[in-house]
C-alpha positions in Angstrom: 38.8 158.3 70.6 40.9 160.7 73.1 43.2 163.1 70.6 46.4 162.3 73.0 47.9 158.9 71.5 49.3 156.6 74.4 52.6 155.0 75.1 51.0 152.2 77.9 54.0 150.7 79.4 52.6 147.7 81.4 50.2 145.4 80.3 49.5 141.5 80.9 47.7 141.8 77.9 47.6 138.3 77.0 47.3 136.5 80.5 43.9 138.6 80.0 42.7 137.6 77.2 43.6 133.8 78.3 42.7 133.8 82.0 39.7 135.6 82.4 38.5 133.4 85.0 41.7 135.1 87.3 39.9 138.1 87.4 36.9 139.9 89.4 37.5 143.0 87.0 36.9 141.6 83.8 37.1 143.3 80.4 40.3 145.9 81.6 41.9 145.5 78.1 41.5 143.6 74.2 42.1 145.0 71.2 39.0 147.6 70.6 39.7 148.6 73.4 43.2 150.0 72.8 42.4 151.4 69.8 39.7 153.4 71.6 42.2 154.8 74.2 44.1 155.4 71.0 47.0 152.8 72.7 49.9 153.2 69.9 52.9 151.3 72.1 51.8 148.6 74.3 54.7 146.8 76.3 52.9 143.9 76.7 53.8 140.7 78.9 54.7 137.4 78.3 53.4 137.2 82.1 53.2 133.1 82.6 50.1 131.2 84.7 52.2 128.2 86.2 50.4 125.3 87.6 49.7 126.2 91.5 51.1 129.3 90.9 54.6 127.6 91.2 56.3 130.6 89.3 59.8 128.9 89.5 58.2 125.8 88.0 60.4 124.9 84.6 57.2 125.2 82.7 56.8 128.7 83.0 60.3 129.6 80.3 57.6 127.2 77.9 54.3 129.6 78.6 56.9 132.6 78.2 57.7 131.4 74.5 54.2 130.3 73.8 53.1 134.3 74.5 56.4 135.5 72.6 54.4 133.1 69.7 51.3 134.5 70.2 51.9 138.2 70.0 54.0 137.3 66.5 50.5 135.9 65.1 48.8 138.4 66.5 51.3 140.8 64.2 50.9 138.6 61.4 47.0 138.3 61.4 46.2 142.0 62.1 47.3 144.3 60.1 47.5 147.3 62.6 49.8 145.7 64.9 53.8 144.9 65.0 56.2 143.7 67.1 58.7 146.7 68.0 62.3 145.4 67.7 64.3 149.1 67.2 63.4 152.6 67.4 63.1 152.9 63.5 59.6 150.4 64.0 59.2 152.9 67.0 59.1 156.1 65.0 57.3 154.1 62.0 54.4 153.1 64.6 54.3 156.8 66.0 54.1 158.5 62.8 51.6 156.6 61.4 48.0 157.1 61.4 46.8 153.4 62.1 49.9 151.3 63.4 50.1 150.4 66.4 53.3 148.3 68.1 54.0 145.8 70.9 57.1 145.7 72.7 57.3 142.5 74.1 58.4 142.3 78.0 59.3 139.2 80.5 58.2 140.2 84.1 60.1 138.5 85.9 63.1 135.3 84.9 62.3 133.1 87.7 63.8 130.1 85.7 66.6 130.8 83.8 66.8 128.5 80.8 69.9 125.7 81.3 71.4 126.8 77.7 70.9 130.4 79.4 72.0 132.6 76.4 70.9 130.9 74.0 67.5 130.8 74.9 67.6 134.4 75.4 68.9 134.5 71.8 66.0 133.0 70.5 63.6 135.1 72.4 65.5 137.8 71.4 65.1 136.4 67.4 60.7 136.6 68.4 60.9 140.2 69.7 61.9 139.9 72.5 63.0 143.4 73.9 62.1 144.0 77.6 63.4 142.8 80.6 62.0 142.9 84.4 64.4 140.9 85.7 62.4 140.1 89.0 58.9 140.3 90.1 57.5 139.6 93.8 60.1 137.0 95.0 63.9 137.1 95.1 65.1 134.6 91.9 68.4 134.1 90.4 68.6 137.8 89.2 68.2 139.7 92.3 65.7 140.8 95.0 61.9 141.0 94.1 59.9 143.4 96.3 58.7 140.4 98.8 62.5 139.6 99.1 65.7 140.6 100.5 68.4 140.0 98.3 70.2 142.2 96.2 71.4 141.9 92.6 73.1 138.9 91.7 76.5 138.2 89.4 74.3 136.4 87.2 72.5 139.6 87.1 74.8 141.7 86.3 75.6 139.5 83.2 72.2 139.3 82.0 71.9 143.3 82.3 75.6 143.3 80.4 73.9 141.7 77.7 70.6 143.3 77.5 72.7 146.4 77.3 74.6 145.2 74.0 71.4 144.1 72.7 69.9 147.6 73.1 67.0 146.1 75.3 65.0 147.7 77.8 66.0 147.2 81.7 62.7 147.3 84.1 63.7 148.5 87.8 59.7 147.7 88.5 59.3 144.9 90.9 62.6 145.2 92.5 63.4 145.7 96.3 65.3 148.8 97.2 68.7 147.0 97.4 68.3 145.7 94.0 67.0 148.7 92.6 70.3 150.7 94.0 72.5 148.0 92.7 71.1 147.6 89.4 71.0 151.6 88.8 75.0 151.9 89.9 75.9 149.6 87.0 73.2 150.3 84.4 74.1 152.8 81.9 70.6 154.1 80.5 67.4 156.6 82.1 65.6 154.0 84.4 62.7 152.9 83.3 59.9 151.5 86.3 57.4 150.4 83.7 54.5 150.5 87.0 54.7 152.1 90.8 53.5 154.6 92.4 54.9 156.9 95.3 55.5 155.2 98.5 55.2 158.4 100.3 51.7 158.5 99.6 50.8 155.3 100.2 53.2 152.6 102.3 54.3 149.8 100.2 56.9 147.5 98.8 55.6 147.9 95.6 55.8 151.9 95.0 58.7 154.1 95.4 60.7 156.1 98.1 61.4 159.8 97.2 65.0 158.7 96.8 64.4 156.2 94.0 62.2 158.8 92.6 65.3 161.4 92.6 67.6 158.3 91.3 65.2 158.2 88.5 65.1 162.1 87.5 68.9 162.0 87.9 68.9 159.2 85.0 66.5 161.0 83.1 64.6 158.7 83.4 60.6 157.9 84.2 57.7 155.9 86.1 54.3 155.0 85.2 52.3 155.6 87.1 49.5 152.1 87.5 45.9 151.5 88.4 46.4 148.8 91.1 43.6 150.1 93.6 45.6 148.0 96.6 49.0 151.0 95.3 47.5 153.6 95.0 45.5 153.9 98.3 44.2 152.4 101.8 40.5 153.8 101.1 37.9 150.8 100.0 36.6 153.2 97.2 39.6 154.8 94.8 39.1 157.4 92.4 41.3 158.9 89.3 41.9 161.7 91.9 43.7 159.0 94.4 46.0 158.3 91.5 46.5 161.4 91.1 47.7 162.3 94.0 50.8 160.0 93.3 51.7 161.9 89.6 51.5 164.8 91.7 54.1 163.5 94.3 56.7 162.8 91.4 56.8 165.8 90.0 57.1 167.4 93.1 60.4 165.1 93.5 61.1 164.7 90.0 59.3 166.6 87.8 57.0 166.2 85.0 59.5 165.0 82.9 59.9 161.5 85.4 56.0 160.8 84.7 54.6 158.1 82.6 51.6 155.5 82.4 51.9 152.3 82.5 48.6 150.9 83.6 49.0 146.8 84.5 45.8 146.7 83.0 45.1 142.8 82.4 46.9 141.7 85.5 45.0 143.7 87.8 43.3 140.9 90.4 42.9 143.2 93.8 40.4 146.2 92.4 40.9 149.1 90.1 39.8 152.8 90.3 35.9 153.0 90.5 35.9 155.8 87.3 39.5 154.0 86.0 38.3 150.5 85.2 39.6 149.7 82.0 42.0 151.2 79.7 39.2 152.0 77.5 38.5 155.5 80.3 41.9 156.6 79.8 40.6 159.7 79.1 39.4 160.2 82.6 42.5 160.5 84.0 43.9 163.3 80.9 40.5 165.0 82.2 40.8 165.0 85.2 45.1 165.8 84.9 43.8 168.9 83.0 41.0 170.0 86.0 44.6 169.5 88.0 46.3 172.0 86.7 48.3 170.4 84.2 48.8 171.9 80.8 48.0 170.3 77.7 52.0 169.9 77.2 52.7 168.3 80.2 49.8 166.0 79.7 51.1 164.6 76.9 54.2 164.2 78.0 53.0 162.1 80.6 50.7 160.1 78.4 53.6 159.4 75.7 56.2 161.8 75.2 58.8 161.2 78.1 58.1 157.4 77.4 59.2 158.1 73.7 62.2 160.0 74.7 63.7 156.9 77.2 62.3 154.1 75.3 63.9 156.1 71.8 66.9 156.4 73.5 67.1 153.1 74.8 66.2 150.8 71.7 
């Protein structure tokens, strides 16, 4: 077990465990496995598999609940895991020796519930405490990274009331305009639980040096993911391609700006060749370390600047 605990801020941890058949890389996360990378926060996903993969199909606020469910069993039936609600439960999980927490995340509303609020409420009552409020495609929220839109008025109320609730805003997933939007109104660090630089490789999905400079100006951070088709063109990616990226932001916004947040479990389009599981973690501190990096700044990147925003926002 790697002495550096980890703050892993994107994970479709149970669409894994579920759906195995959705993926060519099997076995990228599970619960030995996060204890072996020495995983003490997961934000894990309620990260739903509509029929057809018709992701504004009704159905999918049901499968959302039905993972909110599951992760509170999952707290209930093992003993060295909890469902993080406030930074007290954070701080609790961090300072102990064996306790390790989920903070349970919605990647993407597609749907929003008819009752709206008060289905949030209930969510909220299971655990509920992070928000992407788009993914790929623009939805009632705002612009997802396939889409053009920007961020809605319905939007803006449901980032009004995550606010009062003291929940956690994801800016991963959006388009520029929405991203831009959403940061002139929202009044905590950004948080982009999973991108990479978009100087170093072209995307939708990874960030322009100006988002990156939005981001340090919030004090705020990105993790940095394992997505082989974000971090490079080549057919064969190595820790040292992702790297490449951490080294980008702290060029624009320094060390400070950098965190992890692998999207292990949802990965469907390749992973690192010496990065294929959470359970190698400790490659990438290795090979952070043969970088340059001091053993400060590597754990800052593997889970203190995390604690800092996510402290600060819960």
């Amino acid at each position: 077990m790697p002495a550096i605990p980890l703050i892993d801020l994107h994970q479709d941890f149970i669409l894994h465990i579920k759906n195995p058949e959705l993926f060519k890389n099997k076995g990228q996360t599970g619960f030995a496995m996060l204890q072996r990378a020495n995983v003490k926060v997961l934000m894990a996903t309620a990260f739903p598999n509509p029929p057809e993969e018709n992701y504004f199909n009704p159905v999918v606020n049901q499968l959302i609940e039905k993972d909110f469910l599951q992760y509170n069993e999952y707290a209930k039936t093992k003993p060295d895991w909890a469902i993080i609600k406030n930074a007290a439960d954070l701080e609790r999980i961090l300072n102990s020796k064996n306790l390790r927490g989920f903070i349970l995340h919605i990647e993407g509303l597609n749907v929003l519930p008819e009752d709206h609020f008060e289905t949030l409420e209930k969510w909220y009552g299971l655990g509920w405490r992070s928000l992407g409020p788009v993914w790929n495609y623009d939805n009632p929220l705002g612009g997802g990274t396939l889409g053009k839109t920007g961020l809605t008025e319905q939007g803006k109320k449901i980032i009004s009331w995550l606010e009062k609730r003291r929940m956690i805003l994801d800016f991963a997933h959006m388009n520029e305009k929405t991203f831009f939007e959403t940061a002139a109104i929202y009044n905590s660090p950004i948080l982009v639980s999973h991108a990479n630089a978009k100087s170093i490789f072209l995307n939708n999905r990874n960030l322009s040096d100006d988002q990156l400079k939005k981001i340090k100006a919030s004090g705020g951070i990105v993790g940095v993911f394992c997505a082989k088709k974000f971090i490079s063109e080549k057919n064969s990616v190595s820790v040292k391609d992702l790297i490449r990226h951490i080294n980008k932001i702290r060029d624009v916004a320094g060390v400070q700006s950098i965190a992890i947040g692998t999207d292990f479990g949802g990965l469907i389009s390749g992973v690192p060749k010496d990065l294929n599981s959470i359970s190698q973690i400790a490659v990438l501190a290795k090979a952070l370390k043969q970088e340059g990096y001091t053993d400060s700044e590597i754990e800052k990147i593997f889970f203190g600047n995390a604690l800092r925003v996510l402290k600060q926002t819960l």
